[in-house]
C-alpha positions as CSV (number, residue, x, y, z in Angstrom):
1,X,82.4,-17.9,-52.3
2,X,80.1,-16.9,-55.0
3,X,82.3,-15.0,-56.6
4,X,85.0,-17.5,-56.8
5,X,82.8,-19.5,-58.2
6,X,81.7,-17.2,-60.7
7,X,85.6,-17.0,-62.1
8,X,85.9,-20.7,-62.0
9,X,82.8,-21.2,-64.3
10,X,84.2,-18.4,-66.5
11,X,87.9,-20.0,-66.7
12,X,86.1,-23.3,-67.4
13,X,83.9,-21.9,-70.3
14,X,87.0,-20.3,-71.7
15,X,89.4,-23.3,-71.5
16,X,86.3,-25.4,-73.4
17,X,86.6,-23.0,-75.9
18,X,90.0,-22.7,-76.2
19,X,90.2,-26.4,-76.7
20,X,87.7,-26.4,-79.4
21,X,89.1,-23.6,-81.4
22,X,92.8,-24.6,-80.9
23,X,93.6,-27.3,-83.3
24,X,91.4,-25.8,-86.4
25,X,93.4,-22.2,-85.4
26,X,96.4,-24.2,-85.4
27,X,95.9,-26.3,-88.7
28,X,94.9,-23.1,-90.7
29,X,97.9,-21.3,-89.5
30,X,95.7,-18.1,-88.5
31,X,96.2,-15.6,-86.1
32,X,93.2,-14.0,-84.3
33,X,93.5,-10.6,-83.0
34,X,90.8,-8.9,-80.7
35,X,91.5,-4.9,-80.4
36,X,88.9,-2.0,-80.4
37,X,88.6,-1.7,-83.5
38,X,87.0,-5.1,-83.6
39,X,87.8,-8.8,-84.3
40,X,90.7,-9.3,-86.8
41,X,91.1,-13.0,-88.4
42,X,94.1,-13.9,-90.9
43,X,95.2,-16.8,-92.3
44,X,97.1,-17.2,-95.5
45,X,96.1,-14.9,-97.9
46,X,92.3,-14.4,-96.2
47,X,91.4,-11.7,-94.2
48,X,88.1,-11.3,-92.0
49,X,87.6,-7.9,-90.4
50,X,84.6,-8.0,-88.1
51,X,84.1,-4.8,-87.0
52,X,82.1,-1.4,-86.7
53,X,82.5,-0.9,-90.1
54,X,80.5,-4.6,-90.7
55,X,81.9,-7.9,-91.8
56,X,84.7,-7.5,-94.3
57,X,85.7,-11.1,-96.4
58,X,89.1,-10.8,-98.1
59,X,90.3,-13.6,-100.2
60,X,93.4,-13.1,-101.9
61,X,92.4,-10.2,-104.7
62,X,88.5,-10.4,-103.5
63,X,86.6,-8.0,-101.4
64,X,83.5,-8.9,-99.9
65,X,81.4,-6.3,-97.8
66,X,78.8,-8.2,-96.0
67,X,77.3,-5.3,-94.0
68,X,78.5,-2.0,-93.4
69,X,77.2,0.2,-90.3
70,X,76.4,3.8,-91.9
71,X,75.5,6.6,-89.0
72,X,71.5,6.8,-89.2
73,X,72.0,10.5,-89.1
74,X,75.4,11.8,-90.7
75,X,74.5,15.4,-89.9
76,X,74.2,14.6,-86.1
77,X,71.6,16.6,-85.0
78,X,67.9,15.5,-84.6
79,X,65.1,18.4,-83.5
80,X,62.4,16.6,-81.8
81,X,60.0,19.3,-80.1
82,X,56.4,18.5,-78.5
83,X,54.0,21.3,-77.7
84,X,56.6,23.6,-79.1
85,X,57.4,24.3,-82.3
86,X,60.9,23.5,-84.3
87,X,62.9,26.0,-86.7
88,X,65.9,24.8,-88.6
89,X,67.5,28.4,-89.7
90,X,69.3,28.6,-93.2
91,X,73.0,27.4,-93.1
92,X,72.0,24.7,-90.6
93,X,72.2,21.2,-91.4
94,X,69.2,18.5,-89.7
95,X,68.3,14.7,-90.0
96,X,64.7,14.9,-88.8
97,X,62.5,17.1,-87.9
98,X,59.9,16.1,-85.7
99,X,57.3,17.8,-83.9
100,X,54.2,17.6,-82.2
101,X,51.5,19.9,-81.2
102,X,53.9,22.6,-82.7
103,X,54.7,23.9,-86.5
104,X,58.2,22.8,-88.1
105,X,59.5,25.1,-90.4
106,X,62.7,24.7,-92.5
107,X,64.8,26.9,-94.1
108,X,68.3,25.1,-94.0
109,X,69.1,21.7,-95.2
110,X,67.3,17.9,-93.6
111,X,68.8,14.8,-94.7
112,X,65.6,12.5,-94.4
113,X,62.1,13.8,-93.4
114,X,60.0,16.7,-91.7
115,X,57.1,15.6,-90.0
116,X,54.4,17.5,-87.8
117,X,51.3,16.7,-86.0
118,X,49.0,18.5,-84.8
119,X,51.0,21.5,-86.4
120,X,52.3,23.1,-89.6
121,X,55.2,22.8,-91.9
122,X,57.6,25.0,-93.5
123,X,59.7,24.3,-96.0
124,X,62.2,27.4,-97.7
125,X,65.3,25.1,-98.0
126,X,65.9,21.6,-98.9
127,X,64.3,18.0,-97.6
128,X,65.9,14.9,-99.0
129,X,63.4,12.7,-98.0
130,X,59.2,13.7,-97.4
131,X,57.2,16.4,-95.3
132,X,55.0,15.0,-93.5
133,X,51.7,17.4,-92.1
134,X,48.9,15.5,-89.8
135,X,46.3,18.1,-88.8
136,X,47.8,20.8,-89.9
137,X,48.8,23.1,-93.5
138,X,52.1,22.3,-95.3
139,X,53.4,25.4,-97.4
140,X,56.6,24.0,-99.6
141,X,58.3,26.5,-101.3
142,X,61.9,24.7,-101.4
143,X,63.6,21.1,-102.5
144,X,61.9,18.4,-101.9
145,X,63.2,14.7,-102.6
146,X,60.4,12.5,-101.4
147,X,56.4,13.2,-101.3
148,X,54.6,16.3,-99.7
149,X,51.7,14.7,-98.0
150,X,49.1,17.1,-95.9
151,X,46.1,14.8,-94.0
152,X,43.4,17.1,-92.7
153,X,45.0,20.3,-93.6
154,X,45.8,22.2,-96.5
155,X,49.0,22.2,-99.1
156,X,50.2,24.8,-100.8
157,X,53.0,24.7,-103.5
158,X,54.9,28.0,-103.7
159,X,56.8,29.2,-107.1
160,X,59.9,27.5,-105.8
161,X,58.7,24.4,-104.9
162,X,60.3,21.2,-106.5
163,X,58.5,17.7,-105.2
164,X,60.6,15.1,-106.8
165,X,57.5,12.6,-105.3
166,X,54.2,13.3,-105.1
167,X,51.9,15.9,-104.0
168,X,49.4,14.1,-101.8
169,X,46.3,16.1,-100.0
170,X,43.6,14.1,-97.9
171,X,40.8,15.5,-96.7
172,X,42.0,19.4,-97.6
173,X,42.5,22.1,-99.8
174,X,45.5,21.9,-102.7
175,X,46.9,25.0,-104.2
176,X,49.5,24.9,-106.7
177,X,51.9,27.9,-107.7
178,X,51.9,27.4,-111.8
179,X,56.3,27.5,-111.5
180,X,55.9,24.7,-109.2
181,X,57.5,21.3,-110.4
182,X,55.9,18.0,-108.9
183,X,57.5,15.4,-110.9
184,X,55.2,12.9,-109.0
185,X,52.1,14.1,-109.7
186,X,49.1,15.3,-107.4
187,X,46.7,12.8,-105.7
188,X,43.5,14.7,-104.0
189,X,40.9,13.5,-101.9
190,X,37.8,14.5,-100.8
191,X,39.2,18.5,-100.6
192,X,37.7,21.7,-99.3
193,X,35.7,19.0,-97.3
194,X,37.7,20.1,-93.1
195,X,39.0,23.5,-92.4
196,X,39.0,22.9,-88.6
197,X,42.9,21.8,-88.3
198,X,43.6,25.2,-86.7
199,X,41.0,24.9,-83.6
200,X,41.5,21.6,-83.9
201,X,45.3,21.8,-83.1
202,X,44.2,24.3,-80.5
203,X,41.9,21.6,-78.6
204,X,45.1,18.9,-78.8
205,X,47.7,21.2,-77.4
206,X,45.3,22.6,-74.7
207,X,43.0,19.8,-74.0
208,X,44.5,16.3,-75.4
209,X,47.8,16.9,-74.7
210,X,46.5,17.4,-70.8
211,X,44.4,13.8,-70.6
212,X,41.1,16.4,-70.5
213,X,38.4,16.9,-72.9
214,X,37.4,20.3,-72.3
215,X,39.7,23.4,-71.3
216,X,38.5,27.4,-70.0
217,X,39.8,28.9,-73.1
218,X,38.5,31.0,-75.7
219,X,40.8,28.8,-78.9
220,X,38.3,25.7,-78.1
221,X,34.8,26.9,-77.9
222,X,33.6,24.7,-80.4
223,X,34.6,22.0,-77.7
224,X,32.3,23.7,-75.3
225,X,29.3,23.8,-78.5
226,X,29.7,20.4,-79.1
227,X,29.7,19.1,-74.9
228,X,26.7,21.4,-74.5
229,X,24.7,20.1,-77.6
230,X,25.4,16.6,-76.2
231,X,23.7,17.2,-72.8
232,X,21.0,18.7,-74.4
233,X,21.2,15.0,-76.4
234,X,20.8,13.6,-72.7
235,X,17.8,15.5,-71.3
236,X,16.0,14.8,-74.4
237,X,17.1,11.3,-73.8
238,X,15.4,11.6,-70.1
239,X,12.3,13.0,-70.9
240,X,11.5,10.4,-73.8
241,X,12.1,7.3,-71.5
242,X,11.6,8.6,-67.8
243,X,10.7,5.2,-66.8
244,X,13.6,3.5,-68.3
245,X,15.8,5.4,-67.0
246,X,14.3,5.5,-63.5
247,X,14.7,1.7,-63.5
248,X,18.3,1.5,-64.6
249,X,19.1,4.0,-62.3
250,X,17.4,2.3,-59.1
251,X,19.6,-0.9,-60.4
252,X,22.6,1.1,-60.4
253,X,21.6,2.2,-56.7
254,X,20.4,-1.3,-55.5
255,X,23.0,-3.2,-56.7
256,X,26.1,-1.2,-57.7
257,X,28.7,-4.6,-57.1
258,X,27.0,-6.1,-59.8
259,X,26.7,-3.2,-62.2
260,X,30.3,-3.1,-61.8
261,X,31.5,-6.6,-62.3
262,X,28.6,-6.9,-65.3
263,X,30.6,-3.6,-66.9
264,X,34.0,-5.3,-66.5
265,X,32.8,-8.8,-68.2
266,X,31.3,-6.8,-70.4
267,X,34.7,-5.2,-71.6
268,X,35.7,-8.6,-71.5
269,X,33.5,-10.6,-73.5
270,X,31.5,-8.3,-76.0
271,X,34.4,-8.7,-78.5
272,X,34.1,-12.1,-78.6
273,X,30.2,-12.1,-78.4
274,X,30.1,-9.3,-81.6
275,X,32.5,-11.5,-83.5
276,X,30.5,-14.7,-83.1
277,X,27.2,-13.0,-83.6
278,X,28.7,-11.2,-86.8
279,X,29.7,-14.8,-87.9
280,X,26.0,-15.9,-87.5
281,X,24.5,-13.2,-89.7
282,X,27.1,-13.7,-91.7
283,X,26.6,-17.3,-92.4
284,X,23.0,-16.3,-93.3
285,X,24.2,-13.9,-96.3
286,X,21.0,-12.0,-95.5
287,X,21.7,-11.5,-91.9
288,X,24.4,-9.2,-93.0
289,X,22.2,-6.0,-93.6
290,X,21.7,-6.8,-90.1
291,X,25.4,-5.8,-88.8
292,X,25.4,-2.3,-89.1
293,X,22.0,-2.5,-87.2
294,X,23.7,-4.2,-84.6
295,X,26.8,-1.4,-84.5
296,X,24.2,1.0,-84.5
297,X,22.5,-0.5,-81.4
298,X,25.4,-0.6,-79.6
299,X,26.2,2.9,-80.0
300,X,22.9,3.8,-78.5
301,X,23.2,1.5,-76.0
302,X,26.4,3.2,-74.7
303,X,24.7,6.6,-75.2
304,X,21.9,5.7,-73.4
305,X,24.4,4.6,-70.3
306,X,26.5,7.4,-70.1
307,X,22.9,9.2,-69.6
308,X,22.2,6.4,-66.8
309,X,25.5,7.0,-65.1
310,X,24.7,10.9,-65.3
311,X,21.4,10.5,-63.9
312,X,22.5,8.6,-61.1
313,X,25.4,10.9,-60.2
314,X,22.9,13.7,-60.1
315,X,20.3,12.2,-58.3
316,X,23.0,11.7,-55.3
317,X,24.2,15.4,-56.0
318,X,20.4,15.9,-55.2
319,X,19.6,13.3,-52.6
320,X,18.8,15.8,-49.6
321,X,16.8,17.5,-51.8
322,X,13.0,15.9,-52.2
323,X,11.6,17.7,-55.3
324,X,14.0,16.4,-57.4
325,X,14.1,12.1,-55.7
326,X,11.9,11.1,-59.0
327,X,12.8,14.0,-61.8
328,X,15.5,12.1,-64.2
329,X,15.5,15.3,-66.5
330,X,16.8,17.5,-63.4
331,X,19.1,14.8,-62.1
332,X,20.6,14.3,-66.0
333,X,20.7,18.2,-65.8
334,X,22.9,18.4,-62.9
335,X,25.2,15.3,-63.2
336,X,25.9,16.9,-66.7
337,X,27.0,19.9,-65.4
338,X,29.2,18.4,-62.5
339,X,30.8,16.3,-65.0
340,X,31.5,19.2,-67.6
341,X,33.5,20.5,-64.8
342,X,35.1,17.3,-64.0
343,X,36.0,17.2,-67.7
344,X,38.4,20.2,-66.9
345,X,40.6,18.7,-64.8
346,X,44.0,17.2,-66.4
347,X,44.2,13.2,-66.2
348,X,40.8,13.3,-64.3
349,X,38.6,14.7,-67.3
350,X,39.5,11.4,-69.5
351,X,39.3,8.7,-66.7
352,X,35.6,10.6,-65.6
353,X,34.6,9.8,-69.6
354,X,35.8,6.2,-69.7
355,X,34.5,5.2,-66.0
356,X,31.3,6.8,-67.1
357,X,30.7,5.3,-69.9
358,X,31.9,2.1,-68.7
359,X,29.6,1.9,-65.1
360,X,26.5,3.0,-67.4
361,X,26.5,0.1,-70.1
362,X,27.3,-2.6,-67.1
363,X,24.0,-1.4,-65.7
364,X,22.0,-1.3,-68.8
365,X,23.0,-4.7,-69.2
366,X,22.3,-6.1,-66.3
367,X,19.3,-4.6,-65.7
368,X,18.0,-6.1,-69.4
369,X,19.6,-9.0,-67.7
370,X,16.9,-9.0,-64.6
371,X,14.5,-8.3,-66.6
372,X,14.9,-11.4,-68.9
373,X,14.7,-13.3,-65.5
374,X,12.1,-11.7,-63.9
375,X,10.3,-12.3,-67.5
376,X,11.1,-16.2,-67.6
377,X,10.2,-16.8,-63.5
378,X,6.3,-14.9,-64.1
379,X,3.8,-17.4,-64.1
380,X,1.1,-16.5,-66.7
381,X,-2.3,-15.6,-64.3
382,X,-5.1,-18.0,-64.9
383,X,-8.4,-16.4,-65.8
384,X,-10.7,-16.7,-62.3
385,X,-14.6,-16.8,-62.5
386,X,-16.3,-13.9,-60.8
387,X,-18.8,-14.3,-58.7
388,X,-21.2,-12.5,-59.5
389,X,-21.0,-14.3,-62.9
390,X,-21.2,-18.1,-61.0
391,X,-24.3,-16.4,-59.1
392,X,-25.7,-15.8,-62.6
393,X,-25.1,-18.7,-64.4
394,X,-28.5,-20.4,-64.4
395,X,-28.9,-23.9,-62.9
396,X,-28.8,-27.4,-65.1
397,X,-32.1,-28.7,-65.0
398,X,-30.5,-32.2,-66.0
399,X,-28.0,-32.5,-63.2
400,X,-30.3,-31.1,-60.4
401,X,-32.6,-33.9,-61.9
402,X,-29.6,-36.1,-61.9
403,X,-28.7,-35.3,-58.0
404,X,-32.1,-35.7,-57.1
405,X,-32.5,-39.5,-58.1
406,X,-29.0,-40.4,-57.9
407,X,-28.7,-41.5,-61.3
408,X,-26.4,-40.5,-64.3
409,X,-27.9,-38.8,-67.1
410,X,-27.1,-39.1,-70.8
411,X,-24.6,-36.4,-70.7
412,X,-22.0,-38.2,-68.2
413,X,-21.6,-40.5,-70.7
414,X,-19.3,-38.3,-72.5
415,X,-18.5,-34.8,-73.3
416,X,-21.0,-32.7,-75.4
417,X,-20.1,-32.2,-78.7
418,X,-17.8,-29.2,-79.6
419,X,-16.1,-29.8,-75.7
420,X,-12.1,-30.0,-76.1
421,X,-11.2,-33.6,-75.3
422,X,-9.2,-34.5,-72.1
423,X,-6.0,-33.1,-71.6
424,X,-6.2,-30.7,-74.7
425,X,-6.0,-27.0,-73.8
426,X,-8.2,-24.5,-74.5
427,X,-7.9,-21.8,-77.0
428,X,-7.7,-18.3,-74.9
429,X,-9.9,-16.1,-76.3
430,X,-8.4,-12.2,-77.4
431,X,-9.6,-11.1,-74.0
432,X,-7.4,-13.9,-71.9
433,X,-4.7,-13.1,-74.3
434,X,-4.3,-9.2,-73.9
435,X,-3.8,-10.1,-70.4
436,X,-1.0,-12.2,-70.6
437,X,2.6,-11.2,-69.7
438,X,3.7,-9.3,-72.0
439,X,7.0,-10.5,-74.0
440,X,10.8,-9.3,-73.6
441,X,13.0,-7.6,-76.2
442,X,15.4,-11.2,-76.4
443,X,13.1,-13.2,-76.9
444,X,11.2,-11.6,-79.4
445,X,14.5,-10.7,-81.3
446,X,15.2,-14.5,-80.8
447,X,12.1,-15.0,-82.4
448,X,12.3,-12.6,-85.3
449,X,15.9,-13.9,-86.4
450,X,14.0,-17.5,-86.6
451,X,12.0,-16.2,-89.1
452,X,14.1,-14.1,-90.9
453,X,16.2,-17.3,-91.2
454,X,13.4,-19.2,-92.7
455,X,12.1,-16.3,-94.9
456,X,16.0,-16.3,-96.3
457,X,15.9,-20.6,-96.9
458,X,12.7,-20.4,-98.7
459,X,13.7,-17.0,-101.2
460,X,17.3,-19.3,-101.8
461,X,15.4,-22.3,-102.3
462,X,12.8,-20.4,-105.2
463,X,16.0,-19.1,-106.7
464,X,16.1,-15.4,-105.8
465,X,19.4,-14.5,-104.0
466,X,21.2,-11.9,-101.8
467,X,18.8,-9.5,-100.0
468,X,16.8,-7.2,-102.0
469,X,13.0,-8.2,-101.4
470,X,13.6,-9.9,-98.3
471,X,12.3,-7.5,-95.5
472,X,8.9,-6.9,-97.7
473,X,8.9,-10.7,-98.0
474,X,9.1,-10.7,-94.2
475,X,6.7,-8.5,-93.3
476,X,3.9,-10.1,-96.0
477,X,4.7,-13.3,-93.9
478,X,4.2,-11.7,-90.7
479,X,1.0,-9.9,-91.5
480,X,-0.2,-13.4,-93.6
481,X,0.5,-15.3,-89.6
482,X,-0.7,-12.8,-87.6
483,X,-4.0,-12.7,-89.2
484,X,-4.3,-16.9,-89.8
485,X,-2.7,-18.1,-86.8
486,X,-1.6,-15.2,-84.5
487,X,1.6,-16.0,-84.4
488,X,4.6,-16.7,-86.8
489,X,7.0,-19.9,-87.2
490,X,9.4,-18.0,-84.8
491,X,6.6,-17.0,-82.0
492,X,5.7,-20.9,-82.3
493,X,8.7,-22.1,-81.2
494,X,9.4,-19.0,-78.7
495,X,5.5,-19.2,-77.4
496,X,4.5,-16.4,-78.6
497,X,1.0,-14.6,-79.7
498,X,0.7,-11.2,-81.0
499,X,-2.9,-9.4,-79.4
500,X,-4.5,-6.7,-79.2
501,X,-4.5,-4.3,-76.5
502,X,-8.5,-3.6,-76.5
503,X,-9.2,-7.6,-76.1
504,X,-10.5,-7.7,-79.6
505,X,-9.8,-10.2,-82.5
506,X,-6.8,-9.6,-84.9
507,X,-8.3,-8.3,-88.4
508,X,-6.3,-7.4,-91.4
509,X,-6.1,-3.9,-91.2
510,X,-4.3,-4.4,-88.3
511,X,-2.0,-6.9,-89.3
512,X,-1.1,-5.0,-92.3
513,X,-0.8,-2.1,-90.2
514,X,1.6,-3.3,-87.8
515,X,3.7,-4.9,-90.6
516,X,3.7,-1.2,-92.1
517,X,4.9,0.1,-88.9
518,X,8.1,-2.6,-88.7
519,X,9.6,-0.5,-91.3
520,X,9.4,2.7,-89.1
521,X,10.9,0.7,-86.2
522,X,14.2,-0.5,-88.5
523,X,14.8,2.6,-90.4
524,X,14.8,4.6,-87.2
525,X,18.5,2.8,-86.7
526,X,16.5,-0.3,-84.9
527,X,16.0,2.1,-82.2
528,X,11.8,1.2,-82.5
529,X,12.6,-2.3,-81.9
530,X,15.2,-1.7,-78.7
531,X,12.0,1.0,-77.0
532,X,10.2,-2.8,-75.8
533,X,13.1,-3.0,-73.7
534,X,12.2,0.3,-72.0
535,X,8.3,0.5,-73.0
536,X,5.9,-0.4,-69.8
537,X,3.8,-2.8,-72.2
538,X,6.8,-3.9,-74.0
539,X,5.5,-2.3,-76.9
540,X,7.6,-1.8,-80.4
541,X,6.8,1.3,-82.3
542,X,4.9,-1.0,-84.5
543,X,2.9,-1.8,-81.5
544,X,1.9,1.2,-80.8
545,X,0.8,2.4,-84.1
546,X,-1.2,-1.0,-84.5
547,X,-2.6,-1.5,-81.0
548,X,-1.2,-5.0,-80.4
549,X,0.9,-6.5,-77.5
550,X,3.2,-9.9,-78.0
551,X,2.3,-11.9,-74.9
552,X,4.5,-15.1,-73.6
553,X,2.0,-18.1,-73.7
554,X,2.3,-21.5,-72.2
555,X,0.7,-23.5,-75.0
556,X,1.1,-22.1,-78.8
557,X,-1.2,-24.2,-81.3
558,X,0.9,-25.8,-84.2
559,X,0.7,-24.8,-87.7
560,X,-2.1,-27.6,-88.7
């Protein structure tokens, strides 16, 4: 049944079109033939050929050639080779030749180009079109019709070369035989700069071309130097921020679904989240010296959580074992190892680097995540009276008098002077401050960009513009608050106070101290700003060297 149907709908489509065609065929007197040579129409003294050799228009004495189909390789043969190399022998005729992770070398005759990557070129005969070398040397010492470009290799021009384009080397050595004719001229850049191409070819065939980073061979030792001096990256890693790295790691144990899901909305959404943030700095004009910064902290952030992923793999590796249940430097030790090997493996050795370094930044982030929340559910501790200092306190003459006869003295009439008035808070002292809870890294970054925003308004507004100036201009404001009020515009609006650890009074020297010390913590790549993320006291390296804490306050006093 279906199929009769099909022919009727075909039969009907073609008597429809019959019809339509019919009476204009029959008015112009033309004759329409369809062979396999194509679709022939005449009529009168035109003549349309439609066929594989185009769209011919004939009109009387006229002869118009719309298109015209031309073989894309006339000498028929393409060489195409990967992990092998190519050899076009003299007498033989090419159109391309291709190759990667293998040399081309020509002696006979291409038609358009000779391309290699990961590999060498050759060239003894005669290229009509360009010679192409990507990590690798090109030696011409034949015809050339189009440019001899070499990226990350080296060129070399023998006696008999001709380049009819130009001589282009990137990132390489150029050497030129004096009889050689480059009617293009040369462009060089940034030569005798790599002259790795060989083991580097040696890693792709051997390593990249396998889906693994690291292979047991000899050729790609340097591969091995560079995994090794990474780990050792990692260790140091673990010993500087043992407790850091202990927590992250107890996350990633405690709560691996989440780790996992925070990685994957991570891949999903940081994109969008770095292109709107870059916007915002961007909108700022000064904020701008703040995106590398931010590029910069990213990269360390997914250093630092391909060590977490490590750490946690070897502490599972070790998990019967109980020296090493709270040693990160011996658990980053032996995940490294285990994952060198797993590096080895074809297919596996890439998906172990991506999962890795995906699993480690999910957990980074959502432990910074808990601790913002644990941070904003603490309850600041109100400062209890001792006993033994109640017991001291000596007794009011006037109020025992007062209890005895029942009667009000003059001080319930009001509050003695210098008292706050009702419902007005307090000023802690330095002692009540230092024990506060101590700040988190987003807020206090939330904080600093509100002043750097307002440092950048008020340099616009006095007519000096763009950026130079602006970071000493910030840290004169910051020492200037921190000395007057204790706190900046930003820590105002965030409830902030900057303290000292020992419980004493902020003094200059301080102040200007720990503005000295911001400069330490940015031109270390930021990486002094992101340690209050890790630190126990949520301490900058500016806080450190100053002795000061940045506490979360209920109540900040204004500017006046």
């Amino acid at each position: 049944m279906k199929q009769i149907l099909r022919w009727a709908l075909t039969g009907a489509l073609l008597a429809g079109l019959c019809a339509c065609i019919a009476p204009a065929a029959a008015r112009a007197a033309r004759r329409v033939e369809v062979g396999t040579s194509g679709i022939d129409i005449r009529g009168g003294g035109d003549h349309v050929v439609i066929g594989k050799g185009g769209i011919r228009i004939t009109d009387h004495s006229k002869s118009i050639v719309i298109a015209k189909h031309q073989p894309r390789c006339p000498s028929g043969q393409e060489i195409v080779e990967v992990s092998h190399s190519a050899r076009l022998s003299a007498g033989r005729t090419a159109c391309d030749v291709v190759t990667v992770f293998g040399n081309s070398s020509v002696h006979g005759t291409v038609t358009d180009s000779v391309v290699a990557v990961m590999g060498s070129t050759r060239v003894d005969g005669k290229v009509a079109n360009s010679v192409v070398t990507i990590f690798g040397n090109g030696r011409i010492n034949g015809s050339i019709g189009g440019n001899a470009v070499t990226i990350f290799g080296n060129l070399k021009l023998g006696p008999k070369a001709i380049v009819q384009g130009q001589a282009v080397s990137l990132f390489g050595s150029f050497e030129r035989s004096p009889s050689a004719l480059v009617q293009g001229g040369t462009v060089r850049l940034m030569s005798n700069i790599f002259h790795f191409t060989e083991t580097l070819r040696g890693w792709g065939e051997h390593c990249l071309l396998f889906g693994r980073l690291l292979a047991p061979r000899l050729d790609v030792l340097w591969a091995w130097g560079v995994a090794l001096g990474i780990l050792a990256i990692y260790l140091l890693l673990a010993a500087l921020f043992r407790d850091g790295l202990r927590h992250c790691v107890r996350t990633l144990e405690e709560h691996p679904g989440a780790s996992i899901l925070t990685a994957l909305a991570m891949v999903l959404l940081t994109p969008i989240l770095l292109l709107a943030l870059m916007v915002a700095l961007t909108v700022t004009v000064v904020g701008i010296i703040f995106i590398p910064l931010l590029w910069i902290g990213l990269w360390c952030a997914g250093i630092f959580g391909r060590v977490i992923a490590i750490a946690w793999l070897g502490r599972r590796v070790l998990s019967g074992a109980h020296r090493g249940a709270d040693q990160p430097v011996l658990h980053v030790l032996v995940g490294g190892v285990l994952v060198l090997v797993l590096y080895m493996v074809p297919v596996v050795g890439f998906i172990v680097y991506a999962v890795i370094g995906l699993i480690g930044f999910g957990t980074l982030t959502y432990t910074l995540l808990l601790e913002l929340r644990s941070t904003r559910g603490a309850l600041p501790p109100q400062p209890a009276q001792s006993p033994s200092a109640a017991s001291a306190a000596p007794p009011d003459p006037a109020a025992s008098a007062a209890d005895a006869t029942g009667e009000t003295g003059p001080t319930s009439a009001g509050p003695a002077p210098g008292t706050p008035p009702s419902g007005a808070a307090a000023e802690p002292t330095p002692l009540e401050l230092a024990a506060l809870p101590r700040a988190g890294f987003w807020i206090r970054m939330a904080a600093l960009l509100i002043d750097l925003v307002l440092i950048s308004v008020c340099l616009n507004l006095i007519g000096h513009h763009g950026s130079d100036g602006t970071l000493i201009a910030l840290a004169a404001y910051g020492a200037l608050m921190w000395k007057l009020r204790g706190t900046t515009v930003g820590g105002i609006i965030c409830h902030l106070r900057v303290a000292r650890i020992d419980g004493q009074p902020l003094s200059w020297e301080t102040a200007i101290l720990r503005a000295l010390g911001c400069f330490l913590s940015l031109v270390a790549a930021g990486l002094g700003f992101f340690w209050i993320a890790f630190d126990a006291e949520r301490q900058a390296w500016h806080d450190k060297i100053a002795g000061t804490v940045v506490v979360s306050v209920p109540k900040v006093r204004g500017l006046v």
